[in-house]
Backbone as CSV, one residue per row, in Angstrom:
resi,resn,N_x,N_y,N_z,CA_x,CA_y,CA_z,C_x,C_y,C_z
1,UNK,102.137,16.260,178.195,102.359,17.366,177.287,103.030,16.888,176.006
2,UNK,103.941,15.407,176.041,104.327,15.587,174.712,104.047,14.612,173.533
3,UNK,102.777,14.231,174.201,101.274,13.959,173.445,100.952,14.969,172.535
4,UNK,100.435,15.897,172.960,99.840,17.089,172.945,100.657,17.643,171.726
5,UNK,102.241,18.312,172.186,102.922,18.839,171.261,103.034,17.992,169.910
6,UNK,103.544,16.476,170.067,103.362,15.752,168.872,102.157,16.124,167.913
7,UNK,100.711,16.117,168.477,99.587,16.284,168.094,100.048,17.834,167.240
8,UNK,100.317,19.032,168.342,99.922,20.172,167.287,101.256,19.938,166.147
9,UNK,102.274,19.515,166.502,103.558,19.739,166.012,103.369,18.743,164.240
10,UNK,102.487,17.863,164.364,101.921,17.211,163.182,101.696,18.410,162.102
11,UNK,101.573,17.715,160.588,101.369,18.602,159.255,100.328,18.209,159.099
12,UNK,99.337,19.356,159.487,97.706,19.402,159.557,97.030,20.997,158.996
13,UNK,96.388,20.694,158.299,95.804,21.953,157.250,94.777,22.941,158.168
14,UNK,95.425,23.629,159.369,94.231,24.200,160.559,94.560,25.687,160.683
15,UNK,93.680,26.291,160.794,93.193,27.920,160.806,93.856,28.206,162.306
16,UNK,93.674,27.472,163.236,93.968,28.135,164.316,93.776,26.845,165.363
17,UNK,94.624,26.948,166.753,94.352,26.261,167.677,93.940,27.020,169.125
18,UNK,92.714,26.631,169.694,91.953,27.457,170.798,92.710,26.559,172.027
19,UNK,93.543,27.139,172.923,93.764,26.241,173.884,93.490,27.076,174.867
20,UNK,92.678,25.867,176.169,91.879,26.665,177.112,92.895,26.143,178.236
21,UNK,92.923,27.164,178.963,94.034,26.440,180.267,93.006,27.131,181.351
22,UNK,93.439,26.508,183.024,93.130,26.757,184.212,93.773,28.294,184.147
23,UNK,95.044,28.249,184.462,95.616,29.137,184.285,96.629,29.991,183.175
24,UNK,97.162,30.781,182.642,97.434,31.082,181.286,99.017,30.809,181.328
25,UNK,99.737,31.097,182.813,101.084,30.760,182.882,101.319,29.302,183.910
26,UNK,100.272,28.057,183.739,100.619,27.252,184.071,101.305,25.804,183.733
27,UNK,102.453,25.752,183.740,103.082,24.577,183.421,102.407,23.082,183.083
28,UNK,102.981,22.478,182.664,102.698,21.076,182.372,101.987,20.134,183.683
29,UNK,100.624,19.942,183.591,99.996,19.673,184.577,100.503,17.867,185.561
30,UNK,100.815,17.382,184.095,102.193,15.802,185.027,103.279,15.481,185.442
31,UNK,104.107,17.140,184.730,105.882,17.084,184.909,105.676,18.300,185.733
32,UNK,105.894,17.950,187.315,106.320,19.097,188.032,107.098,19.734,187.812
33,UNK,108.260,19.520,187.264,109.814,20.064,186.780,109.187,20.671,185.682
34,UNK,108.409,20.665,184.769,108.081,21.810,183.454,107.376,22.637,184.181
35,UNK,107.600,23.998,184.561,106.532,25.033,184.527,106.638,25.816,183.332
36,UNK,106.815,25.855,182.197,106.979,26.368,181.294,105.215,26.578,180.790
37,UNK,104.462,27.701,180.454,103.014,27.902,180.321,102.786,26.286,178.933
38,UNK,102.111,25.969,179.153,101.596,24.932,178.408,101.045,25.717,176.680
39,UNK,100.467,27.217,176.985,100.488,27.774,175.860,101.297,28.262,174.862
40,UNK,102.157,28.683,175.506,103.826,29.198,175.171,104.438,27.927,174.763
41,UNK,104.444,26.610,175.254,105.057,25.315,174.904,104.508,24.936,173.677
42,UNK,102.980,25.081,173.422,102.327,24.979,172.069,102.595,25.744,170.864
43,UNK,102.866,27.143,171.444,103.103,28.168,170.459,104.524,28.015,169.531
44,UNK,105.465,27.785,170.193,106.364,27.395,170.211,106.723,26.601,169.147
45,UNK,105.773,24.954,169.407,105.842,24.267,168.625,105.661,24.322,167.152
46,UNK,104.721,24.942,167.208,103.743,25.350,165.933,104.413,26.501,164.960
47,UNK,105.168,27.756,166.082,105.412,28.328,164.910,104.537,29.837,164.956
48,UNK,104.780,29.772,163.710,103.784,30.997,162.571,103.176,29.856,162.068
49,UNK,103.271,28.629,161.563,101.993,28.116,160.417,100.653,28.143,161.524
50,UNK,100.259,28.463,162.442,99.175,28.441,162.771,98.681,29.518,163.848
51,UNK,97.927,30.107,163.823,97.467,30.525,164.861,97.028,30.507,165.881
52,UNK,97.895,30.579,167.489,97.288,30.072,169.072,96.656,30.955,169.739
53,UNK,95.508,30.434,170.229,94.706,31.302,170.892,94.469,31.061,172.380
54,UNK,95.453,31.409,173.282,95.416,30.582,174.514,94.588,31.346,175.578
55,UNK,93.710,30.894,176.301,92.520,31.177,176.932,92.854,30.329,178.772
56,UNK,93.331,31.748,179.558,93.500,30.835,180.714,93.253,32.365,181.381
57,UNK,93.601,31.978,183.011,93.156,32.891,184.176,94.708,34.038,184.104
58,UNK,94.278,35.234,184.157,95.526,36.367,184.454,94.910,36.770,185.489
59,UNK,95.870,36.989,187.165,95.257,37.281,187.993,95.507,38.541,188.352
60,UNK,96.803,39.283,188.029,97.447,39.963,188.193,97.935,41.352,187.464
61,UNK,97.662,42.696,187.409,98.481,43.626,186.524,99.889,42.628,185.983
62,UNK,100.508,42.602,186.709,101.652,41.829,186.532,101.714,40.863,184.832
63,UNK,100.670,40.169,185.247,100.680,38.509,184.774,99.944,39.247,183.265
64,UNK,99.134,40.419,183.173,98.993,40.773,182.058,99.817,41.493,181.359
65,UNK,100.753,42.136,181.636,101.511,42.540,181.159,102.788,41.749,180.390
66,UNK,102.982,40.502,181.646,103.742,39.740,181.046,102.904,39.137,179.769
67,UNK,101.821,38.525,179.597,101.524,38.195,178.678,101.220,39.044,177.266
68,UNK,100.878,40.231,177.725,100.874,41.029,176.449,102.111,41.148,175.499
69,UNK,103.365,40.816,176.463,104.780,40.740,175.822,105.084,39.936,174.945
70,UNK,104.244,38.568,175.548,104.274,37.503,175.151,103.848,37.153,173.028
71,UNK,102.833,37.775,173.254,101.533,37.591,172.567,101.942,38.426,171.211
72,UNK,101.343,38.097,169.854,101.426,38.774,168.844,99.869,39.238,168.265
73,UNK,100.004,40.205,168.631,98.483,40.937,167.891,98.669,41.440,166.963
């Protein structure tokens, strides 16, 4: 993951980042100790200068709701 964050966390001239996950609240797939959503860890990074579009599995009333909290529409 902090590949990844370096990557978005770079000064790069981009409209938006599409990140596709297995699941939408699943942690860092090599650091068992991060469950922190890998999308939320991106979003994070980035900010407002870009727009995240994170694309993973909600299985749950629950898990959508939490994410709608999440999320800025």
């Amino acid at each position: 993951m902090e590949e990844t964050l370096q990557l978005v966390g770079a000064d790069q001239d981009l409209d938006y980042l599409h990140i596709s996950v297995g699941g939408f609240w699943n942690g860092s797939i090599r650091d068992d100790n991060n469950q922190t959503s890998r999308v939320v860890m991106i979003h994070e990074r980035v900010g407002v200068r870009v727009l995240v579009m994170g694309v993973g599995i909600l299985r749950t009333p629950d898990e959508v709701m939490k994410h709608l909290k999440q999320v800025y529409l």
